[in-house]
Chimera marker file (.cmm) of the C-alpha trace (Angstrom):
<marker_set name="trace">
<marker id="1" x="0.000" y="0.000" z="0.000" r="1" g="1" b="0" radius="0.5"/>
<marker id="2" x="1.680" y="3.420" z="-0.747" r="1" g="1" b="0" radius="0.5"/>
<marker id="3" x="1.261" y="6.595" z="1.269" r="1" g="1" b="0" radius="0.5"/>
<marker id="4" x="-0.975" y="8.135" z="-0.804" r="1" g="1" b="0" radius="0.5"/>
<marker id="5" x="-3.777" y="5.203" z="-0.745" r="1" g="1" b="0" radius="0.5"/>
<marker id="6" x="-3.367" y="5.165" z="3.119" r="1" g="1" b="0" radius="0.5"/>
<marker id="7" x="-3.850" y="9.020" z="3.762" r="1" g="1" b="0" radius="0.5"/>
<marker id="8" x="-6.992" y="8.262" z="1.063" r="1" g="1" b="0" radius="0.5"/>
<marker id="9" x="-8.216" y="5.603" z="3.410" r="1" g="1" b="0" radius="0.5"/>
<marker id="10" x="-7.668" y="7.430" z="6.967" r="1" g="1" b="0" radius="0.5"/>
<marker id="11" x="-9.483" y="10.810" z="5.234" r="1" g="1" b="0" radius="0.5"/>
<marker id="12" x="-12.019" y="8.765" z="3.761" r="1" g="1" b="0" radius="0.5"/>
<marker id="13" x="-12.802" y="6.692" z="6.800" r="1" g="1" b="0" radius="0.5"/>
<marker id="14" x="-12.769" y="9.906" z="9.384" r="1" g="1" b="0" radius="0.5"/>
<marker id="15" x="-15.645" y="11.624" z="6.774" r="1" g="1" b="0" radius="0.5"/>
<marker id="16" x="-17.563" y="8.547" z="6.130" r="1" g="1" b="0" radius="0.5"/>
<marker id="17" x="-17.514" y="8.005" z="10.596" r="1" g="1" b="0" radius="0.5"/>
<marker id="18" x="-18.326" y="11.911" z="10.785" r="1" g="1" b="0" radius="0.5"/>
<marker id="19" x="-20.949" y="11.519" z="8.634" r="1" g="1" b="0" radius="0.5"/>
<marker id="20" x="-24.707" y="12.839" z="9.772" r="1" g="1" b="0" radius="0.5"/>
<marker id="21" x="-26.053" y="10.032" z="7.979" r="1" g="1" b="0" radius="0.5"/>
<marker id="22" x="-23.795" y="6.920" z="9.254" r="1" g="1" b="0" radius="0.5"/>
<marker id="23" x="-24.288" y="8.420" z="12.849" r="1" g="1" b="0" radius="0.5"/>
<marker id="24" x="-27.917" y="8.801" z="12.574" r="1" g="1" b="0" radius="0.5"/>
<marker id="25" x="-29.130" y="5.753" z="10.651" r="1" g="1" b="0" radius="0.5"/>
<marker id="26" x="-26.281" y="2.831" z="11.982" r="1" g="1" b="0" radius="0.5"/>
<marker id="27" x="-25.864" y="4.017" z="15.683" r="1" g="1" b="0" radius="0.5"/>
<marker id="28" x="-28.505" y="3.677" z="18.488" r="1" g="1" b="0" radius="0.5"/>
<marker id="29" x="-30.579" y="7.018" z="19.267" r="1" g="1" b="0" radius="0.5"/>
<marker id="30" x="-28.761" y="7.590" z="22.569" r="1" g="1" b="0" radius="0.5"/>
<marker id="31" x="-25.436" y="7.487" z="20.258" r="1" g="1" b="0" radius="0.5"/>
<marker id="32" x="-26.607" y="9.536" z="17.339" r="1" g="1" b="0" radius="0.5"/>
<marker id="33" x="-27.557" y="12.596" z="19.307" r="1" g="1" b="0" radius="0.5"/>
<marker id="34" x="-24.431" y="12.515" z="21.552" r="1" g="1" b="0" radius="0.5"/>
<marker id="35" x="-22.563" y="15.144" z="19.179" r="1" g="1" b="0" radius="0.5"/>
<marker id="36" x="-25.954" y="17.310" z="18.929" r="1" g="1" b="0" radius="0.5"/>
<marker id="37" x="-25.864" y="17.477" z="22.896" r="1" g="1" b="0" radius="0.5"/>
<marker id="38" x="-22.067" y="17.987" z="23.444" r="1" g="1" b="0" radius="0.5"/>
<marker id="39" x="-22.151" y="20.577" z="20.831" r="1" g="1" b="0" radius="0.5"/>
<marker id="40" x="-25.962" y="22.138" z="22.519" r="1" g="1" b="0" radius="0.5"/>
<marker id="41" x="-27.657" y="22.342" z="19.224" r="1" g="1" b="0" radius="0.5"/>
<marker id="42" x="-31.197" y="24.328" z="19.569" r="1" g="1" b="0" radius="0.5"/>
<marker id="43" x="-32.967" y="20.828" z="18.347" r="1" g="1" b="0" radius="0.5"/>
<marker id="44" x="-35.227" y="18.894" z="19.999" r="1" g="1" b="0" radius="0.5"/>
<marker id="45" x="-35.484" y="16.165" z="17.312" r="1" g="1" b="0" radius="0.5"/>
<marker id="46" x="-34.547" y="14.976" z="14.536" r="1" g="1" b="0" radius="0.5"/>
<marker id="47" x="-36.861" y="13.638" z="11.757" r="1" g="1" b="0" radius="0.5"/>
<marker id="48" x="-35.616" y="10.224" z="10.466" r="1" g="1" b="0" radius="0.5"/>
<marker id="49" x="-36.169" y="10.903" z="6.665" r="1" g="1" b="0" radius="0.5"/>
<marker id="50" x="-32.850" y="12.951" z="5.738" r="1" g="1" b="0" radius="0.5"/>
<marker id="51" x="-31.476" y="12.577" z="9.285" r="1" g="1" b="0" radius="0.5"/>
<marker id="52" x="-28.129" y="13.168" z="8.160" r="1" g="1" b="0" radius="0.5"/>
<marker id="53" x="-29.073" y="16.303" z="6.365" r="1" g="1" b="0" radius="0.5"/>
<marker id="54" x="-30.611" y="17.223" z="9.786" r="1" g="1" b="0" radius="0.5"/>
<marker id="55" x="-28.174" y="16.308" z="11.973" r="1" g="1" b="0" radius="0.5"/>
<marker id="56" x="-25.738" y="18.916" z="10.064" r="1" g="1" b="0" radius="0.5"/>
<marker id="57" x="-28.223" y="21.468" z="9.738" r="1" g="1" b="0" radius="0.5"/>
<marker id="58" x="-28.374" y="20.886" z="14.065" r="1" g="1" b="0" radius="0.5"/>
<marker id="59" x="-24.954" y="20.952" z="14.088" r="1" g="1" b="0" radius="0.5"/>
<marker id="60" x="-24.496" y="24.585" z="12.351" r="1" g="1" b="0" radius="0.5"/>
<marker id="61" x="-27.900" y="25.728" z="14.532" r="1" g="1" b="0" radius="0.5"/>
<marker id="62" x="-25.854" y="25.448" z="17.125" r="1" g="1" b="0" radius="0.5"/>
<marker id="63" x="-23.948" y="28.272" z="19.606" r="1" g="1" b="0" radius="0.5"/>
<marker id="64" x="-21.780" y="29.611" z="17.033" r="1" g="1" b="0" radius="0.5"/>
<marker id="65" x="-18.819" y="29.576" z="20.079" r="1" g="1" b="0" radius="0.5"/>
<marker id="66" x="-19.598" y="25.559" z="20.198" r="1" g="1" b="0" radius="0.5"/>
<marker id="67" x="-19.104" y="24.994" z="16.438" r="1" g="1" b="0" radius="0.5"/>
<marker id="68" x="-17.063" y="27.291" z="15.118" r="1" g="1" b="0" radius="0.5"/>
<marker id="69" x="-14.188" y="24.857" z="14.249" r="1" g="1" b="0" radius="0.5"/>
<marker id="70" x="-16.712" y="22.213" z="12.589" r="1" g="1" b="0" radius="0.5"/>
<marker id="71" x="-17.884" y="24.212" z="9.872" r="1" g="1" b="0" radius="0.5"/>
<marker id="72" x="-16.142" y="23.733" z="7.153" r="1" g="1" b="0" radius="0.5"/>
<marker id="73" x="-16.363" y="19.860" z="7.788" r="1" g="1" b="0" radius="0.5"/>
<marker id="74" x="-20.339" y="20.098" z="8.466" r="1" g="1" b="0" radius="0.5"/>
<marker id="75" x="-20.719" y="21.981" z="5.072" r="1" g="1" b="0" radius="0.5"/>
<marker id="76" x="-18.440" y="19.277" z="2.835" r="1" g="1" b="0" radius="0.5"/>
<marker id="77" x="-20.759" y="16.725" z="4.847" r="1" g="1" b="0" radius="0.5"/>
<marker id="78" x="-23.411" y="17.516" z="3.440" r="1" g="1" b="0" radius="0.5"/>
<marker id="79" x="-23.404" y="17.109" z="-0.165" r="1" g="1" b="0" radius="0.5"/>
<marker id="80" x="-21.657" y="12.902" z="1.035" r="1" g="1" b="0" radius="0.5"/>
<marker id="81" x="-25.117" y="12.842" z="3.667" r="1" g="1" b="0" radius="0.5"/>
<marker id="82" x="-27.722" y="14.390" z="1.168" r="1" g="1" b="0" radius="0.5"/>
<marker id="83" x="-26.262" y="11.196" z="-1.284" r="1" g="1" b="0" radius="0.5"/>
<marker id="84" x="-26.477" y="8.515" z="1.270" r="1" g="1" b="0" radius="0.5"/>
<marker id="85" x="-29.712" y="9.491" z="3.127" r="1" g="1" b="0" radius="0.5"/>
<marker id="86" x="-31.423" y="9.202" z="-0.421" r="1" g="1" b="0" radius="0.5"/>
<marker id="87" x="-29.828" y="5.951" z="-0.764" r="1" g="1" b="0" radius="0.5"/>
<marker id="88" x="-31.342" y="4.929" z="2.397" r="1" g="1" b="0" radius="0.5"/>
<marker id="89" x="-34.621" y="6.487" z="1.624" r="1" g="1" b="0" radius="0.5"/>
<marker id="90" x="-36.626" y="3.386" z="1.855" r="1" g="1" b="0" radius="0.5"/>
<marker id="91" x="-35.369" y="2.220" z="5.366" r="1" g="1" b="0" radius="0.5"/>
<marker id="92" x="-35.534" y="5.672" z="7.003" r="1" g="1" b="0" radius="0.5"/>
<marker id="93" x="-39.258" y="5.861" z="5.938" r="1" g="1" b="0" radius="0.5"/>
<marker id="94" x="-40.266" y="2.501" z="7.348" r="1" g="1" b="0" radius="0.5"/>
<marker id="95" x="-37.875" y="3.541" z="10.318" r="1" g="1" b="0" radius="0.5"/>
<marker id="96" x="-40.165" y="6.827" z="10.519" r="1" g="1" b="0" radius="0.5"/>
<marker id="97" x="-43.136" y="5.389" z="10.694" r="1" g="1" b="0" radius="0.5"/>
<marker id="98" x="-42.107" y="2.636" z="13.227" r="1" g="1" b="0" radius="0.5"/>
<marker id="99" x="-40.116" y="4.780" z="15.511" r="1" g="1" b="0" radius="0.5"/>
<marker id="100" x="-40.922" y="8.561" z="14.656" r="1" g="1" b="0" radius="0.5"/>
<marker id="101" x="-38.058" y="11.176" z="14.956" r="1" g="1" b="0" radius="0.5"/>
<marker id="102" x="-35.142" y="10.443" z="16.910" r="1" g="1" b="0" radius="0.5"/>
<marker id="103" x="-35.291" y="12.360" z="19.977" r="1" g="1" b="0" radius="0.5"/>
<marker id="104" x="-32.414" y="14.659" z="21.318" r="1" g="1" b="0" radius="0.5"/>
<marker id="105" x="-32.942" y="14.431" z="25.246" r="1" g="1" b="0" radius="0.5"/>
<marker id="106" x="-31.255" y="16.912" z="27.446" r="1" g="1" b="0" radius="0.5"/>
<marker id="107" x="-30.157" y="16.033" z="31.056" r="1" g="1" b="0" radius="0.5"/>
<marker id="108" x="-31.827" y="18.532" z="33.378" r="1" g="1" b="0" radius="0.5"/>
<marker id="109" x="-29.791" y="20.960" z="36.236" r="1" g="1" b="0" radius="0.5"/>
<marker id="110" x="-30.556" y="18.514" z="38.953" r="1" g="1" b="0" radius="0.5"/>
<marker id="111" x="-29.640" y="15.206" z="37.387" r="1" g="1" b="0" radius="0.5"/>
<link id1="1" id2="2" r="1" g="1" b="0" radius="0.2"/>
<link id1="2" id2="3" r="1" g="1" b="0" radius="0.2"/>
<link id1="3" id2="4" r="1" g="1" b="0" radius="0.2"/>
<link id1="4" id2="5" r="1" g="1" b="0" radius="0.2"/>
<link id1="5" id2="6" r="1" g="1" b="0" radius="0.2"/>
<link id1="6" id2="7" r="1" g="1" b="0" radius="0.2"/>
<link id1="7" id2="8" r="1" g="1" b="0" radius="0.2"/>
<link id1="8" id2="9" r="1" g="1" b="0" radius="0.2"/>
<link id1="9" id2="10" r="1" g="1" b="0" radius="0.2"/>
<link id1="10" id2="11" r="1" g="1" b="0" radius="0.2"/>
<link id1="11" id2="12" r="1" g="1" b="0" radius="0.2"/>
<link id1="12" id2="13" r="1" g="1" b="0" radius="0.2"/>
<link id1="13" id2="14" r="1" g="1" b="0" radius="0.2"/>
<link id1="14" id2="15" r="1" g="1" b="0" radius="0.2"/>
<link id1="15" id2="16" r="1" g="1" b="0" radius="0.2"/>
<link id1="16" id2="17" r="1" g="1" b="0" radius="0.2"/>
<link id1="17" id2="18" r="1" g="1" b="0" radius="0.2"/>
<link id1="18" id2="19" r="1" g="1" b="0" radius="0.2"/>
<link id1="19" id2="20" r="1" g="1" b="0" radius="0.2"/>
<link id1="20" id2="21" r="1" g="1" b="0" radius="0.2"/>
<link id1="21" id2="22" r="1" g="1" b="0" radius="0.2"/>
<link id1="22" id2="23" r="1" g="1" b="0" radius="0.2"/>
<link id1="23" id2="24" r="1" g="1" b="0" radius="0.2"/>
<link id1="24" id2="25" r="1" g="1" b="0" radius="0.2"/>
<link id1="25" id2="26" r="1" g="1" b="0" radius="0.2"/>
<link id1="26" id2="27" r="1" g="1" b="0" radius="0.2"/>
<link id1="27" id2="28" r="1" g="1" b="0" radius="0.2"/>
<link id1="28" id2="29" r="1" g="1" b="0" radius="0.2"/>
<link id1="29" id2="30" r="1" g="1" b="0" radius="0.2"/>
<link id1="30" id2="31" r="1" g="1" b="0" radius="0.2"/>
<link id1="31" id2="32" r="1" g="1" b="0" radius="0.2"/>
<link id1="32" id2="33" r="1" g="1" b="0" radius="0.2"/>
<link id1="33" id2="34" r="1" g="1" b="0" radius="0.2"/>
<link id1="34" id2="35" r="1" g="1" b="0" radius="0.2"/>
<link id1="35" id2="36" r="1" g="1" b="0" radius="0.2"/>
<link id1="36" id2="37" r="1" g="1" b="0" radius="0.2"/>
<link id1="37" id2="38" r="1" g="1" b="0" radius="0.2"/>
<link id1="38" id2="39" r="1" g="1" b="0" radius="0.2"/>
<link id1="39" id2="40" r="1" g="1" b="0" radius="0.2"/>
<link id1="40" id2="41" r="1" g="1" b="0" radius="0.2"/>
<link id1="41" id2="42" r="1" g="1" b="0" radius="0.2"/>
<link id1="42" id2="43" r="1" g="1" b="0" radius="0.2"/>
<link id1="43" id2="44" r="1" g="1" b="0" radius="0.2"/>
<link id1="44" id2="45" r="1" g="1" b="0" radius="0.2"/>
<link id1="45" id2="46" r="1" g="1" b="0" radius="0.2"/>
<link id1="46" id2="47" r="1" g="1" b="0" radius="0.2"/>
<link id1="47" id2="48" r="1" g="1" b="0" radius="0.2"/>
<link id1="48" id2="49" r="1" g="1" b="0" radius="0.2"/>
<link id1="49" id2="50" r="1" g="1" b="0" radius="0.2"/>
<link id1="50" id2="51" r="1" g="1" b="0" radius="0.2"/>
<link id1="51" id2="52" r="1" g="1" b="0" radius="0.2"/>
<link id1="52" id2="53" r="1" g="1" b="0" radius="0.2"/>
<link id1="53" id2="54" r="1" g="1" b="0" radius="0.2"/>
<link id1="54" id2="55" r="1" g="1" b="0" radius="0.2"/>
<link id1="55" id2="56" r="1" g="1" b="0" radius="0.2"/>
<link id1="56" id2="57" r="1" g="1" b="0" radius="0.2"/>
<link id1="57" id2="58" r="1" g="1" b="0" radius="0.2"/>
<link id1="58" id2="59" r="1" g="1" b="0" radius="0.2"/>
<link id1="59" id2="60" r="1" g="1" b="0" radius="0.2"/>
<link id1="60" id2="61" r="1" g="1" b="0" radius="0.2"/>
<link id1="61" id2="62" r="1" g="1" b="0" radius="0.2"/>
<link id1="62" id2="63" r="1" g="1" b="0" radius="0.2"/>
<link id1="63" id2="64" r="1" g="1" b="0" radius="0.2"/>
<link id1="64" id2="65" r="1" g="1" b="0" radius="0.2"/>
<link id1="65" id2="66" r="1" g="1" b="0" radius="0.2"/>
<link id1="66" id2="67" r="1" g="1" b="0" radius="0.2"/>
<link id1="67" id2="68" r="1" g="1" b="0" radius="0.2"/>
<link id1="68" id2="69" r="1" g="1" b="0" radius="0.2"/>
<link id1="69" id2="70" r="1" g="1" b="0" radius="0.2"/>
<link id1="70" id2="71" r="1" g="1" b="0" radius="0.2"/>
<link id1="71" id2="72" r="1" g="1" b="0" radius="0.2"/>
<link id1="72" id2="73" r="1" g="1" b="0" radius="0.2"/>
<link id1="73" id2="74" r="1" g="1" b="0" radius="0.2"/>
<link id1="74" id2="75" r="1" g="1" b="0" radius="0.2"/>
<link id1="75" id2="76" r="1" g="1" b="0" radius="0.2"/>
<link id1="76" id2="77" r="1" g="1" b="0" radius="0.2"/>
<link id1="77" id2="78" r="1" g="1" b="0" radius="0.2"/>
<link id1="78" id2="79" r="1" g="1" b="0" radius="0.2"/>
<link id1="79" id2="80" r="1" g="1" b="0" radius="0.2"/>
<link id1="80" id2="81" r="1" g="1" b="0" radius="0.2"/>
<link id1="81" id2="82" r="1" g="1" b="0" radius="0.2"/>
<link id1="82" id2="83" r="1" g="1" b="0" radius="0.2"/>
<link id1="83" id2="84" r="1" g="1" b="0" radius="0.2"/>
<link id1="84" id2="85" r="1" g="1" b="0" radius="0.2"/>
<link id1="85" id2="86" r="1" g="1" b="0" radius="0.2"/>
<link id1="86" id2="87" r="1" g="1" b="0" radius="0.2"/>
<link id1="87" id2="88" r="1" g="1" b="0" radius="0.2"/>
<link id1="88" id2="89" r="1" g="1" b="0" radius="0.2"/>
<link id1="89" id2="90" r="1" g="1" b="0" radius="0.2"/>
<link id1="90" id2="91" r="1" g="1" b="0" radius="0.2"/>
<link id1="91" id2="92" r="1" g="1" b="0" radius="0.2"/>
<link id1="92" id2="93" r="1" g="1" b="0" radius="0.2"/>
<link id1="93" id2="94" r="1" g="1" b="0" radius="0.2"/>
<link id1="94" id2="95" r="1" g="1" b="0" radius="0.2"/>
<link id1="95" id2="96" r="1" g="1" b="0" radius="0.2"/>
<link id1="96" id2="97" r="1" g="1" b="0" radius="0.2"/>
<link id1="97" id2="98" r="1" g="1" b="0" radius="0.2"/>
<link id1="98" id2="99" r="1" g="1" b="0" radius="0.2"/>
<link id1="99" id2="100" r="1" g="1" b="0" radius="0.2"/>
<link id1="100" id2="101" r="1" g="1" b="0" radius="0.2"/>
<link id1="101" id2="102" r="1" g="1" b="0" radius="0.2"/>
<link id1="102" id2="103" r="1" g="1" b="0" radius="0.2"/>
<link id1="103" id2="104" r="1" g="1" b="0" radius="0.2"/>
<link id1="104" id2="105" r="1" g="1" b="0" radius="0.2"/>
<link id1="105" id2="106" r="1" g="1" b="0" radius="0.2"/>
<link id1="106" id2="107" r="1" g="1" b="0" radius="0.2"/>
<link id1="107" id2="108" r="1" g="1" b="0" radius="0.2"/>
<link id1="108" id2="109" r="1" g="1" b="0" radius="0.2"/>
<link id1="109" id2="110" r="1" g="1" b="0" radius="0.2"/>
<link id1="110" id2="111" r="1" g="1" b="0" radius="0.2"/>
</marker_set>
């Protein structure tokens, strides 16, 4: 393997495991909204049709202080999660109707 395929691989393995849709359709809830807490994004919930769209757009409706840094990574995400959420189209719908959005839950002050 030369350098150039393994710097490929590492880049393309660090966007594919940052991607909205990878963390919102193959992870748990609990596990997909971890980054939209951590980060305090103003949503509530995500719908799961396009949930990797939405997860980004959560992700840059966020405190700008909390995000600033992840922009540019959040935009070039997503064109690669507007591709694969359509490719999952089909499960996310059934998923929708199942399950309904994915709820992001916020731990109160006392607990």
């Amino acid at each position: 393997m030369t350098i150039k395929m393994a710097v490929a691989s590492v880049v393309i393995s660090g966007v594919l495991a940052g991607c909205g849709t990878v963390t919102t359709v193959l992870q748990d809830d609990a596990q997909a909204t971890q980054t939209l807490r951590r980060q305090k994004t103003y949503c509530q919930s995500i719908p799961r049709i396009y949930s990797g769209l939405a997860h980004d757009f959560c992700l840059l409706h966020a405190p700008p202080d909390a995000t600033g840094f992840l922009v540019p990574f959040v935009l070039l995400d997503l064109t690669l999660s507007g591709v694969l959420d359509t490719v999952a189209l089909p499960y996310t719908v059934y998923r929708q109707g199942v399950d309904g959005s994915i709820r992001v839950y916020w731990q109160s002050a006392g607990g």
